[in-house]
DOTORRO-279903 format. One record per residue (C-alpha): residue number from 1; residue in three letters; chain; z, y, x. Coordinates in steps of 0.05 Angstrom, whole numbers, plus 32768, in hexadecimal, padded with zeros to 4 digits. Each point is the difference from the previous one (the first is absolute). Layout:
N
vextor  mivo  domar  zz  yy  xx
NUM  ALA  A  Z  Y  X .
...
This chain:
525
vextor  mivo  domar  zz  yy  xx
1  UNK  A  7D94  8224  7EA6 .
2  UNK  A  8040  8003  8016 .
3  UNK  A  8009  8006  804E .
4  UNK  A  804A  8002  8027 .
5  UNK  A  8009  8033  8034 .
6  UNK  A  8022  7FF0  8043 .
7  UNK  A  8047  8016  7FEA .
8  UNK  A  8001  7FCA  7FCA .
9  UNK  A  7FE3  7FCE  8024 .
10  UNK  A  8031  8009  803D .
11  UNK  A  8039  7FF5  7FC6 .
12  UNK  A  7FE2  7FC7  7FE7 .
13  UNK  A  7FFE  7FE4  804A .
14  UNK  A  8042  8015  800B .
15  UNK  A  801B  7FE2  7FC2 .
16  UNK  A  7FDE  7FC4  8009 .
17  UNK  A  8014  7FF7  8050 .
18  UNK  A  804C  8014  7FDD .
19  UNK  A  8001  7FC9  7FCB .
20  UNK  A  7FDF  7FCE  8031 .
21  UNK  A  8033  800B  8032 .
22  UNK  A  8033  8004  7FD5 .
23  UNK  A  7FEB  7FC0  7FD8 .
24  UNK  A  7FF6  7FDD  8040 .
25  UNK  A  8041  8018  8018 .
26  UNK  A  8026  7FEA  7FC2 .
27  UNK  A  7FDD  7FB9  7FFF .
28  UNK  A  8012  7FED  8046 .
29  UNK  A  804C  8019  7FFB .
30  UNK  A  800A  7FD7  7FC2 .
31  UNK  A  7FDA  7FC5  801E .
32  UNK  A  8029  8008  803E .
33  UNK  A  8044  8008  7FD7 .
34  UNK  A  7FE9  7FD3  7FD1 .
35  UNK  A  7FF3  7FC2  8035 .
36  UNK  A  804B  8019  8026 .
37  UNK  A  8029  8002  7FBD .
38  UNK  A  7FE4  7FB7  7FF5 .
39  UNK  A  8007  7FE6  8046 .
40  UNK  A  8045  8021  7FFC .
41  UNK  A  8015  7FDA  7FBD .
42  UNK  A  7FE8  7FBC  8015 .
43  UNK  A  8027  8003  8036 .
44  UNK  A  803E  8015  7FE7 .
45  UNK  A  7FF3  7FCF  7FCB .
46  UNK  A  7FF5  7FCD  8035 .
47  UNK  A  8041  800C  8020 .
48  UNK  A  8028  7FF8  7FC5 .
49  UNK  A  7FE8  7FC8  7FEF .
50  UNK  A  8011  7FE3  8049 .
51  UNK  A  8047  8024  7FF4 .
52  UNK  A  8009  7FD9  7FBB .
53  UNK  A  7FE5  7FC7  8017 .
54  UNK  A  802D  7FFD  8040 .
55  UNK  A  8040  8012  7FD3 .
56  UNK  A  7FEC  7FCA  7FD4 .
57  UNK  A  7FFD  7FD4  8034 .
58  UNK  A  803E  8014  801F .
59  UNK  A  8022  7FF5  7FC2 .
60  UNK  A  7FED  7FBB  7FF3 .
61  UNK  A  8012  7FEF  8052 .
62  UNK  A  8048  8020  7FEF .
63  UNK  A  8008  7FDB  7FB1 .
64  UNK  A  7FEA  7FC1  8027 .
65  UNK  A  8033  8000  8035 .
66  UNK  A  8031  8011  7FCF .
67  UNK  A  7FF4  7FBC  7FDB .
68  UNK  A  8004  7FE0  8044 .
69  UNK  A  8043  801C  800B .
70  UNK  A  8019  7FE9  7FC3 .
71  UNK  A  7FDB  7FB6  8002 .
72  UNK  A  8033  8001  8043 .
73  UNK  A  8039  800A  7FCF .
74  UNK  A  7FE6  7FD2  7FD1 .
75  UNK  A  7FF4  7FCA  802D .
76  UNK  A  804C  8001  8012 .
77  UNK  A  801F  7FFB  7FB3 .
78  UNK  A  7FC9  7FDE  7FE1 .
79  UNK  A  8023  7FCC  7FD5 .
80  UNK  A  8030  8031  7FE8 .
81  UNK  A  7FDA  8025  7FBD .
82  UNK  A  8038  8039  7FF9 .
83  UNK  A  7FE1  8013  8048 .
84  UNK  A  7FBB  7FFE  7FF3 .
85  UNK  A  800D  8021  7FC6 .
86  UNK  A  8025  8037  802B .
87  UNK  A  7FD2  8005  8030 .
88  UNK  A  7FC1  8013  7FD4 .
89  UNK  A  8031  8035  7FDD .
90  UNK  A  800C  8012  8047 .
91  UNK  A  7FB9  8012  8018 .
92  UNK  A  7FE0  801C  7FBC .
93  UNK  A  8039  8032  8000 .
94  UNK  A  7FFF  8007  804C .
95  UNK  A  7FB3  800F  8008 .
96  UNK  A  7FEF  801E  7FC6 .
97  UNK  A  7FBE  7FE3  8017 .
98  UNK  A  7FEC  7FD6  7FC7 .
99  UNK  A  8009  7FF9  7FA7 .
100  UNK  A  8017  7FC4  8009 .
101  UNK  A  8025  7FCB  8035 .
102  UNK  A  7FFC  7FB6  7FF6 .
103  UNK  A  800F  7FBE  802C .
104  UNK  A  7FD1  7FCA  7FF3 .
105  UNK  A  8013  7FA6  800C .
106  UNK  A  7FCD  7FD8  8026 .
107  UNK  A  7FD9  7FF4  7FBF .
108  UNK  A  7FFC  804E  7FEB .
109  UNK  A  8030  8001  7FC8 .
110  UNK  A  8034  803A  8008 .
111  UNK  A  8046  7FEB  800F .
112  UNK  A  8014  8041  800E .
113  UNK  A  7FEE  804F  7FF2 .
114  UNK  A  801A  804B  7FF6 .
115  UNK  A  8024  8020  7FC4 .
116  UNK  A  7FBF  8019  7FEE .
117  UNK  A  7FD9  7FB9  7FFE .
118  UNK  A  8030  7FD7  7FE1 .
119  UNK  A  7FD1  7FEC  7FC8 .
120  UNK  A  7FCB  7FE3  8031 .
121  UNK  A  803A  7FC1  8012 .
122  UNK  A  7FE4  7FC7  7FFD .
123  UNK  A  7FC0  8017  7FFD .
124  UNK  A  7FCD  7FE0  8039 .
125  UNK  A  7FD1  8031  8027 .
126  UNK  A  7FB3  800C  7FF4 .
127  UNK  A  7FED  8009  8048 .
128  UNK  A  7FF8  7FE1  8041 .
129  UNK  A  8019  800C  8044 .
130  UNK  A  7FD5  8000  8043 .
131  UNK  A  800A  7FF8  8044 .
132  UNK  A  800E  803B  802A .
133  UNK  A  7FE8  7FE4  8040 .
134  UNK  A  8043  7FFF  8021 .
135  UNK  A  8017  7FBD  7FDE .
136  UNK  A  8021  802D  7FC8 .
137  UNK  A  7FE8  8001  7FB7 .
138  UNK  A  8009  8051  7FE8 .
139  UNK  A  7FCE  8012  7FD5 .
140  UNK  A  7FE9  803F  7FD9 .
141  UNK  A  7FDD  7FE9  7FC8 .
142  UNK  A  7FC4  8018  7FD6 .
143  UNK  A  800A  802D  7FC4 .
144  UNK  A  8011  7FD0  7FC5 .
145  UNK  A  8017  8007  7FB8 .
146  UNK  A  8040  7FEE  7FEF .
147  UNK  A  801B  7FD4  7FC9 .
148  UNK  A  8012  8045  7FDF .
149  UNK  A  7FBA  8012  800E .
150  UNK  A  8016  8033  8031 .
151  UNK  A  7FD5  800F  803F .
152  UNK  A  802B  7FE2  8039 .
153  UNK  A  7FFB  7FF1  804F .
154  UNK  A  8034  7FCB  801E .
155  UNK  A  801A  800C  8043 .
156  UNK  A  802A  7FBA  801C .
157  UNK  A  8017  7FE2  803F .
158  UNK  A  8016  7FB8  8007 .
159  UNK  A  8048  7FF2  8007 .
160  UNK  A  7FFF  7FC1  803B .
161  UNK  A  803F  7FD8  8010 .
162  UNK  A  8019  7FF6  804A .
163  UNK  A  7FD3  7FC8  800A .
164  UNK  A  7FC0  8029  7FE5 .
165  UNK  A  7FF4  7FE0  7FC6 .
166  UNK  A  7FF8  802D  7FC3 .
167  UNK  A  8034  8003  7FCD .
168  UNK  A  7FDD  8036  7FD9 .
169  UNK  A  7FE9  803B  7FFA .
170  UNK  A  801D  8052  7FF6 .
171  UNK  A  7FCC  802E  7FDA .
172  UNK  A  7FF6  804C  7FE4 .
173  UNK  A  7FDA  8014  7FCA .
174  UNK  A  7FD9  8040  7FFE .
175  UNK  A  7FE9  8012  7FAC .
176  UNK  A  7FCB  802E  8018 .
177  UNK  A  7FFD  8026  7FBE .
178  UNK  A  8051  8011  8007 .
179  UNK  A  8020  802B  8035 .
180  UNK  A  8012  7FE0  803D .
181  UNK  A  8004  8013  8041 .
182  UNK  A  7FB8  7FEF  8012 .
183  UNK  A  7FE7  8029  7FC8 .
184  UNK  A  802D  803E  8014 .
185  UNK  A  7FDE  7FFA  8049 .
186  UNK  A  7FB8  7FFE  7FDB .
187  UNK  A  8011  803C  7FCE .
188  UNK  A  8018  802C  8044 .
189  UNK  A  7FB5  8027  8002 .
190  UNK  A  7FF3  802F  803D .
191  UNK  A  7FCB  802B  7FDD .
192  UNK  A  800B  801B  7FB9 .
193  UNK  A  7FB1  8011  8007 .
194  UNK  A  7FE6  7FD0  7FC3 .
195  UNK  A  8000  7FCC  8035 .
196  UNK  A  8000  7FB7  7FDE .
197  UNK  A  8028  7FC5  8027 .
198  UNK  A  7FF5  7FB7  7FEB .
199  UNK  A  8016  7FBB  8021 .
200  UNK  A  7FCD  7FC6  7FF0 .
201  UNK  A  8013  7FAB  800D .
202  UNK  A  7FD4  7FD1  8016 .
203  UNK  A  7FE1  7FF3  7FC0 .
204  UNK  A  7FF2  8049  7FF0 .
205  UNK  A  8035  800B  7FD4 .
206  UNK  A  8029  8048  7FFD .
207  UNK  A  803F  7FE8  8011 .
208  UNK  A  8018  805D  8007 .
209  UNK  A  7FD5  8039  7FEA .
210  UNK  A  800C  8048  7FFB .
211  UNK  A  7FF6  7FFB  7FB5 .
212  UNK  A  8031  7FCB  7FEE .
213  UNK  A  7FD9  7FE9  7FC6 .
214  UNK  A  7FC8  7FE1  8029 .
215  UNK  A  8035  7FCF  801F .
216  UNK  A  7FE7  7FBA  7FFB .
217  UNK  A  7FB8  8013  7FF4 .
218  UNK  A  7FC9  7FDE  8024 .
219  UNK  A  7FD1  8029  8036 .
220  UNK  A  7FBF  7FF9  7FEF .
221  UNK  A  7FDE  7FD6  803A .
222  UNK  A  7FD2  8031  8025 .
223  UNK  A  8034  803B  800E .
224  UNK  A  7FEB  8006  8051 .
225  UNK  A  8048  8017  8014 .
226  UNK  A  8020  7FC3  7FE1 .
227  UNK  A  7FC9  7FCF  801C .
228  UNK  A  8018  8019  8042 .
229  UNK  A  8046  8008  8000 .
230  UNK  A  8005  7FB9  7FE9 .
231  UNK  A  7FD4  7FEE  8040 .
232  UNK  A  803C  8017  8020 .
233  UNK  A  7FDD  8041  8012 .
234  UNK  A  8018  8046  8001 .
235  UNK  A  7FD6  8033  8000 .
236  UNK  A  7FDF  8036  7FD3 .
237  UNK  A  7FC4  8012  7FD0 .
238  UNK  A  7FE1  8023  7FC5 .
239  UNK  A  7FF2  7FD8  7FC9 .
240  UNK  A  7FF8  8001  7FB6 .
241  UNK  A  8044  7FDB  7FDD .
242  UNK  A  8001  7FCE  7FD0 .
243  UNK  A  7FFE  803D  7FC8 .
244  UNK  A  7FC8  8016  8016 .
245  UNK  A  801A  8039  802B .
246  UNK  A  7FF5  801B  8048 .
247  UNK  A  8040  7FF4  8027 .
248  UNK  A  8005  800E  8049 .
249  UNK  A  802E  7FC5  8011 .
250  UNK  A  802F  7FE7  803C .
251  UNK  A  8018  7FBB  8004 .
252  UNK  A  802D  7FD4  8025 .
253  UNK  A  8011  7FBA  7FF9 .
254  UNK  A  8047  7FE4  8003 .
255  UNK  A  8000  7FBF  8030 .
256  UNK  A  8041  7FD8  7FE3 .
257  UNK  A  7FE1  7FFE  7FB2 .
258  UNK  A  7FBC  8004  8002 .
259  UNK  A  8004  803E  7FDB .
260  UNK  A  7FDB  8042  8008 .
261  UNK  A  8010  8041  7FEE .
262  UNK  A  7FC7  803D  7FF8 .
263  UNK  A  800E  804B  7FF8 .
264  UNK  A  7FCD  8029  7FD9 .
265  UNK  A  7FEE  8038  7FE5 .
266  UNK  A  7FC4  801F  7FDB .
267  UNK  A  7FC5  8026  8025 .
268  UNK  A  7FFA  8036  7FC5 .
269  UNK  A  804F  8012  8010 .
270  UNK  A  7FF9  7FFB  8040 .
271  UNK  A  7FCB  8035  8000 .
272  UNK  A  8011  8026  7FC6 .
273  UNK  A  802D  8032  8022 .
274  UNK  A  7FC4  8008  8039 .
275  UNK  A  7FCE  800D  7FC1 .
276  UNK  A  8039  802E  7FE6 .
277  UNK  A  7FFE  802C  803F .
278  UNK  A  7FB9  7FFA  800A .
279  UNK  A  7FEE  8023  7FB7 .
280  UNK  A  8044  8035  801D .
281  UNK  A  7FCE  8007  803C .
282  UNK  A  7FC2  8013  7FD2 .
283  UNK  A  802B  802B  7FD6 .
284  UNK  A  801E  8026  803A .
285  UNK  A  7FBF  800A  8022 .
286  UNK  A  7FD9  8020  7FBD .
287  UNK  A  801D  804E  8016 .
288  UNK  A  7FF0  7FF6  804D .
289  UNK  A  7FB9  7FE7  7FE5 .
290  UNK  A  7FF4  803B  7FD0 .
291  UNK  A  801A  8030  8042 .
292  UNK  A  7FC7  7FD9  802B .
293  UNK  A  7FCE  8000  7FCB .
294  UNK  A  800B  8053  8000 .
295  UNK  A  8007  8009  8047 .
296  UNK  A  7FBC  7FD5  8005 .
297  UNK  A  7FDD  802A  7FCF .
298  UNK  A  801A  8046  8027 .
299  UNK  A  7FE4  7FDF  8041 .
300  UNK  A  7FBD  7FF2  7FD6 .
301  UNK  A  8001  8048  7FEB .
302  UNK  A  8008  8012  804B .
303  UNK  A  7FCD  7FD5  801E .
304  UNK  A  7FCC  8007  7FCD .
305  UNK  A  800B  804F  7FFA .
306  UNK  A  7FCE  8017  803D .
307  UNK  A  7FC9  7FD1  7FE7 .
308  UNK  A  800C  8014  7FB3 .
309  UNK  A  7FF1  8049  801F .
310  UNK  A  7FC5  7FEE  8025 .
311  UNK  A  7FE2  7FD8  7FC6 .
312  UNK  A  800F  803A  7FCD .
313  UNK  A  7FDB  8034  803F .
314  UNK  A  7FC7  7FC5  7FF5 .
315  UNK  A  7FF5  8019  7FB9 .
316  UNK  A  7FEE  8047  800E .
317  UNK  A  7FD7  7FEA  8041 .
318  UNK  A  7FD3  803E  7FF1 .
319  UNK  A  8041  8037  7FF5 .
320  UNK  A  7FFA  8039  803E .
321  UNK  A  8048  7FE6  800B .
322  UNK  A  7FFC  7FB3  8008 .
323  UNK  A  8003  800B  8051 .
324  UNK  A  803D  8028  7FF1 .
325  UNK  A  8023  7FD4  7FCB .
326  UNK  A  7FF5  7FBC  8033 .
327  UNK  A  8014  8029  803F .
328  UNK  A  8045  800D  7FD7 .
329  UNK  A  8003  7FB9  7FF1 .
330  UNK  A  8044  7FE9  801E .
331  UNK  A  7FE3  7FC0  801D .
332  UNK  A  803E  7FE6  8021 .
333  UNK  A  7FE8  7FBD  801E .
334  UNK  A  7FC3  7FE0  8019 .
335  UNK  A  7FD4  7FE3  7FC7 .
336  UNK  A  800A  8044  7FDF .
337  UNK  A  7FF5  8029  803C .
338  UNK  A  7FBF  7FDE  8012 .
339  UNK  A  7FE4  8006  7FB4 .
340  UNK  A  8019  8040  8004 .
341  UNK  A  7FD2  8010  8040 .
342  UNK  A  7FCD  7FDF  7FEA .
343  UNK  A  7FFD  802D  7FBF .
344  UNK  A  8003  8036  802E .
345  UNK  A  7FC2  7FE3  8023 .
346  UNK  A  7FDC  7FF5  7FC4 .
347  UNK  A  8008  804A  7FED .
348  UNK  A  7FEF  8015  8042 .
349  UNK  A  7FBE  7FD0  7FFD .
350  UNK  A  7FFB  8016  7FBF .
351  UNK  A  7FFE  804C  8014 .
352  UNK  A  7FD5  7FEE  8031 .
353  UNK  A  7FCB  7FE5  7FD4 .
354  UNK  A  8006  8042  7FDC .
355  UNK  A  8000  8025  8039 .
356  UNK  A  7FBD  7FE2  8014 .
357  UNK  A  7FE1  801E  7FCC .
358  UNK  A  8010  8044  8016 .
359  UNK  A  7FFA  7FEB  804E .
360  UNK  A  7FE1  8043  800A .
361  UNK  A  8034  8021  7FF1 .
362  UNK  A  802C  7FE2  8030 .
363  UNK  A  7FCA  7FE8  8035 .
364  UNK  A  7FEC  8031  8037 .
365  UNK  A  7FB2  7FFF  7FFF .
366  UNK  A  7FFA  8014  8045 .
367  UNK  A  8025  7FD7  8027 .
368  UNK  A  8007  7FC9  7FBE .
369  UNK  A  804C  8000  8014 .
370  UNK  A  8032  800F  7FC3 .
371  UNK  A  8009  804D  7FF9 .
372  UNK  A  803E  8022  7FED .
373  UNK  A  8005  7FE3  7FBD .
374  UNK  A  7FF7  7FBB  8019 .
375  UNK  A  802C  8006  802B .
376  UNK  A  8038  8017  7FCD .
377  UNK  A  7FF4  7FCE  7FD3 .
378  UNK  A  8005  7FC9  8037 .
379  UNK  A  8042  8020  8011 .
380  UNK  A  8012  7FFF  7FBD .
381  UNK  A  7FEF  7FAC  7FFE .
382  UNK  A  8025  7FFE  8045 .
383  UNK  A  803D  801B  7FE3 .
384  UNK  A  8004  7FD3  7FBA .
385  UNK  A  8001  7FBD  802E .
386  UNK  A  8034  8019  8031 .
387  UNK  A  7FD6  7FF4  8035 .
388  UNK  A  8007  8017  803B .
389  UNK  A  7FCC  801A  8028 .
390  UNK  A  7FE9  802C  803F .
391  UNK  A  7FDB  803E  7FFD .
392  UNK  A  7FCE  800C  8042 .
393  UNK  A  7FE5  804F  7FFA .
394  UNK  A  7FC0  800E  8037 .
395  UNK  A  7FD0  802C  800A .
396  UNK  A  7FC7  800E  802E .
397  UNK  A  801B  8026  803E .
398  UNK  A  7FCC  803C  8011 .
399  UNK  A  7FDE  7FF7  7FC2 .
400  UNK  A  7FE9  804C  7FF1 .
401  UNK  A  7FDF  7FF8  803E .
402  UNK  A  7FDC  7FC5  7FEE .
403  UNK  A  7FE8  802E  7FC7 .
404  UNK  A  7FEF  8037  8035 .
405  UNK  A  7FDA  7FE6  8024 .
406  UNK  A  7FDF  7FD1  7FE0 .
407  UNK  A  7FFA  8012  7FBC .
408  UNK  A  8027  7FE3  7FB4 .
409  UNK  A  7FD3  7FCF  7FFC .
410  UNK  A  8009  7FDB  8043 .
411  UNK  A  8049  8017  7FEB .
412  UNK  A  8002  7FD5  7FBD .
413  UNK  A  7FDF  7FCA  8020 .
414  UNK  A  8040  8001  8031 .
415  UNK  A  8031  7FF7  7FC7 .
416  UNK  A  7FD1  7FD1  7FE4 .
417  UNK  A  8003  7FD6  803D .
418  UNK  A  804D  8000  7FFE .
419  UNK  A  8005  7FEE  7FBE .
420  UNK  A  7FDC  7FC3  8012 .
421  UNK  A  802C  7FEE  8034 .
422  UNK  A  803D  8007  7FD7 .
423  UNK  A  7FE1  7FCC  7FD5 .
424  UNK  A  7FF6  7FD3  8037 .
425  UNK  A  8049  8009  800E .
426  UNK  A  801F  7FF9  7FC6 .
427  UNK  A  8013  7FC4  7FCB .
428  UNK  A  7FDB  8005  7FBA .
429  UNK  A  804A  800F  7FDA .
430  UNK  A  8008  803F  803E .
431  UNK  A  7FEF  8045  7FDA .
432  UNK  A  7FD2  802E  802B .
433  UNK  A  7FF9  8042  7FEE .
434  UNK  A  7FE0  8047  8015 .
435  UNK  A  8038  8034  7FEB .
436  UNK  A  7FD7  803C  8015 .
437  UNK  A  7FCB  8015  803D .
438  UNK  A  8010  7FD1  8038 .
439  UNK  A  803C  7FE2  7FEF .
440  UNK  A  8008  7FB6  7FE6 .
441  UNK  A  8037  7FDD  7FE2 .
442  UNK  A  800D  7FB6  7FFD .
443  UNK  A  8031  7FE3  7FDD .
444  UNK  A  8015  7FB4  801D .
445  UNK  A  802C  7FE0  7FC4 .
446  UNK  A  8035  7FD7  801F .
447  UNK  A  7FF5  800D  8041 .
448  UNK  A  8035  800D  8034 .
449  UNK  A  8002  802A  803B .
450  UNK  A  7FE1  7FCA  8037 .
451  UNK  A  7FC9  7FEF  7FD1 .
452  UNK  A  7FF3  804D  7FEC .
453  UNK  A  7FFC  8017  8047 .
454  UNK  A  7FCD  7FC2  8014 .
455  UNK  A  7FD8  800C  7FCB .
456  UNK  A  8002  8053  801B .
457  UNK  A  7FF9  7FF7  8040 .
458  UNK  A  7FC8  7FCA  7FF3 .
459  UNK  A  7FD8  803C  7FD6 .
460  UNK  A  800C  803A  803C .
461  UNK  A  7FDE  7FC9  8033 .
462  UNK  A  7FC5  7FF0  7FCE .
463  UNK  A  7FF3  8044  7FF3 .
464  UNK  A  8001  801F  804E .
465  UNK  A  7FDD  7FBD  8015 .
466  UNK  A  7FC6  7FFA  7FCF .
467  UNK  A  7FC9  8032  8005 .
468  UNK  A  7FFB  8034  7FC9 .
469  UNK  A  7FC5  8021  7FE4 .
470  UNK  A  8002  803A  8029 .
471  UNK  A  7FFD  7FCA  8044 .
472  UNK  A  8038  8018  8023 .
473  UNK  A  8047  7FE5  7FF6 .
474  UNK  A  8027  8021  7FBF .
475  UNK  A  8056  7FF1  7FFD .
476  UNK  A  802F  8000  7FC8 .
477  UNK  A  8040  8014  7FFF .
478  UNK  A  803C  7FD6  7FD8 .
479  UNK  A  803F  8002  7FDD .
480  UNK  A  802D  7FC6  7FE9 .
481  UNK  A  8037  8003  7FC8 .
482  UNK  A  8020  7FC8  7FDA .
483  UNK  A  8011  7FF9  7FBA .
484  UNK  A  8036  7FD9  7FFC .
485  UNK  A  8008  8001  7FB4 .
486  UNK  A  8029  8022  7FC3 .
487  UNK  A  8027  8028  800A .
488  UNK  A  7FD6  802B  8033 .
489  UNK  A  7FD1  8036  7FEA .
490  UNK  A  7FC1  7FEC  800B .
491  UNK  A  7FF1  8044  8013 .
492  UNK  A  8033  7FFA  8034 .
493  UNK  A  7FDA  7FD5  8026 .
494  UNK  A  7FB8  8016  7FF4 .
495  UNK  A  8020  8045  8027 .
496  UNK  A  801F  7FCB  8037 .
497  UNK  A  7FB9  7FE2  8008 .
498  UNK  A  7FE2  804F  8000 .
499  UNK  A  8030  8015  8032 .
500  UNK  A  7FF4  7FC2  8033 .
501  UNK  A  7FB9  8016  7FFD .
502  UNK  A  800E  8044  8013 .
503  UNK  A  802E  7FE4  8039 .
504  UNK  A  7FC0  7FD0  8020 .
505  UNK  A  7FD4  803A  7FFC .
506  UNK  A  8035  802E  8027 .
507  UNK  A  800B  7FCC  802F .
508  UNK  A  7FB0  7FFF  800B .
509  UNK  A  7FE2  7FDE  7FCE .
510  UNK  A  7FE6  7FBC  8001 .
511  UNK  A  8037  7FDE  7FFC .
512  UNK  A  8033  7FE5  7FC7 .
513  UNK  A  804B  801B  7FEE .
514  UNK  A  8033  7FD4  7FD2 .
515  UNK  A  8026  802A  7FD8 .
516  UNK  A  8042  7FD1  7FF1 .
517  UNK  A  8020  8014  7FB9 .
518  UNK  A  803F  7FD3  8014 .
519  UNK  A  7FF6  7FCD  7FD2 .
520  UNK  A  7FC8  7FD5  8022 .
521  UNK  A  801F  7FBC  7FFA .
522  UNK  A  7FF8  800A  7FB3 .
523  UNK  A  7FB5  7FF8  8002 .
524  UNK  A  7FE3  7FC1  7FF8 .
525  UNK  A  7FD0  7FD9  8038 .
């Protein structure tokens, strides 16, 4: 059964953190830029529609004024037809404003009208005219079809004699399907963006629409933007259009005709260019992806690479060089360096074990304190974990006299009686040991001067306190060294520990003598 190692699993996290991130990362810019483009389109949309709807407004205000102008004129020379006649060729030529100019009796029939209406004499007019609130009758009317089944508005003013009563009435016609002057200031688009314009009546009707075609066609009923804007409201919104298709929309209304106009244009162009540079994005990111996915598989190989060796020492647990091949291990952080120790632990316990099964030949059998074997192996041990240690040499001061006088076997009992009380002063992981005669080693792993020295000086007072088996008091004698760690000889400082020794029993034995090795504040409490 297949079964990943840590370098391919630290890919596959990597990759998967990578594409999570980077999916994440793509999602919320393209939400983000997605919600702005659309926010930013409504409004512009919005405020073209309130700048169309204003010009459109404006534009009626000015066409209206100019028929009240020239119902003044009118009012003056209204009996005489060459005038009237004159004065409608007068304002269609001088406004440019409207298709047609005409001057209509009390009973709508035109009496009067441009070079370019002359046909419509005679003729009486469809429409109405209402009140303006100021005792005046102008009036723009609703979209109507002509008797030439054109598409027309009718702009008029009454013309009122000096005592107010009305003599008339002075009128432009707007085709909406022909250029005009209204239609040229509908045509004049601020965005070239696939933005759609359209100006609806009262009844729904298309009275202008970007697509010319569509002039004259009725809005279907539920189209939200055209609900509104004929409520008088301006405002903006998405909504789906009578086609069927999502429009973010602006609208405005204009006050004087009961129109509204809405600006539009579809969601999918608004966001196609953002899609466009969103699949740029993806494509531009593939090489810095490949250069992660590498750089995350030479990390894998990096972090993975002290416990591969360790698990690969595992293996050939049993090999005479497994404590070398993990102590070469290059465990460069933590995890690693603990496993790492703790291999070297296991091989040491594992040693041990063995070692057991030889103990007598590393196990003094008088004293039952590790002899000069045991000892070397535990330095060995001490030296694979790094560990420092301190190394406290005694011996028994006088003791060829104890042997004198009282014979070798009060004399072993003696050393027997110290090794006891180096047990009682020592820590199960300390290693005691009888190096030769009358002279002891312990070996204190991370211990540092303070604690090595206590634990000495507690040992010298033990020993010349306690009675020994020959019932007078007996002294020792001790030296203290400290290992500090690699890369000091051991040797170094079992010869440091030697030498203090020497030094307490010149200076009258008894007593105990540090030896420093300058590097104290390396060892370990």
């Amino acid at each position: 059964m297949f079964k990943p190692d840590l370098r391919l699993l630290i890919v596959l996290l990597g990759l998967a953190v990578g594409l999570v991130t980077f999916i994440n990362a793509v999602l919320s810019s393209y939400q983000t830029e997605r919600d702005l483009l659309m926010a930013q389109t409504l409004e512009a949309n919005r405020v073209y529609a309130a700048k169309q709807a204003a010009s459109t407004e404006l534009f009626l205000l000015n066409t209206l004024e100019q028929l009240a102008y020239s119902a003044g004129r009118l009012a003056e020379s209204w009996a005489d037809a060459a005038a009237r006649m004159d004065e409608a060729e007068r304002l269609s030529r001088l406004s440019r404003s409207f298709n047609a100019v005409t001057v209509h009796d009390r009973q709508g029939r035109i009496i009067a009208t441009s070079s370019d209406g002359l046909a419509m004499l005679g003729l009486r007019s469809q429409g109405t005219v209402a009140d303006d609130g100021h005792g005046q009758r102008s009036w723009v009317s609703q979209p109507f079809r002509g008797v030439n089944g054109e598409l027309l508005v009718f702009l008029s003013y009454p013309v009122v004699d000096a005592a107010g009563q009305a003599l008339g009435l002075v009128g432009g016609t707007l085709y909406l399907q022909q250029p005009n002057a209204l239609h040229a200031l509908l045509a004049e688009h601020y965005y070239r963006d696939g933005t759609h314009f359209y100006v609806v009546d009262r009844s729904r009707q298309l009275i202008y629409h970007s697509d010319a075609q569509r002039v004259g066609e009725q809005v279907v009923l539920h189209n939200p933007a055209v609900e509104a804007v004929l409520q008088g409201r301006a405002g903006m919104q998405r909504l789906i259009n009578s086609r069927g298709i999502d429009m973010l929309a602006g609208y405005a209304p204009v006050p004087s005709a009961g129109w509204g106009v809405v600006a539009q244009r579809p969601t999918a162009q608004t966001l196609a260019e953002l899609d466009e540079l969103m699949l740029k994005t993806l494509r531009n990111s593939i090489p810095i992806t490949l250069l992660s996915l590498l750089a995350i598989a030479w990390l894998a190989r990096w972090i993975a690479r002290p416990l591969r060796n360790l698990a690969d020492t595992v293996e050939h647990w049993d090999s005479p060089t497994a404590d070398e091949e993990v102590r070469r291990v290059r465990a460069w952080y933590f995890e690693a360096q603990q496993l790492q120790r703790a291999m070297q632990e296991g091989l040491a316990m594992l040693h041990d074990k063995l070692g057991r099964l030889s103990e007598e030949n590393i196990t003094d059998p008088l004293s039952g304190l590790l002899n000069r074997r045991g000892l070397a192996l535990g330095l060995e041990r001490l030296q694979q974990q790094r560990l420092p240690f301190a190394v406290l040499a005694l011996d028994i001061d006088h003791f060829k006299q104890i042997n004198d006088r009282h014979g070798h076997a009060l004399g072993d009992r003696v050393l027997q009686h110290l090794a006891g009380l180096m047990r009682d002063c020592s820590r199960s992981t300390d290693l005691l040991c009888r190096s030769g005669g009358e002279e002891f080693l312990m070996l204190l792993p991370q211990a540092n001067a303070a604690v090595a020295m206590r634990v000495a000086e507690r040992l010298r007072l033990s020993m010349a306190s306690m009675p020994s088996p020959t019932g007078t008091a007996v002294t020792v004698s001790l030296g203290v060294a400290l290992w500090p760690g690699p890369p000091t000889p051991v040797a170094q400082v079992l010869k440091a520990a030697d030498a203090a020794l020497y030094q307490a029993k010149a200076q009258g034995r008894d007593r105990v003598v540090y030896a420093p090795t300058g590097e104290d504040s390396a060892a370990g409490s």
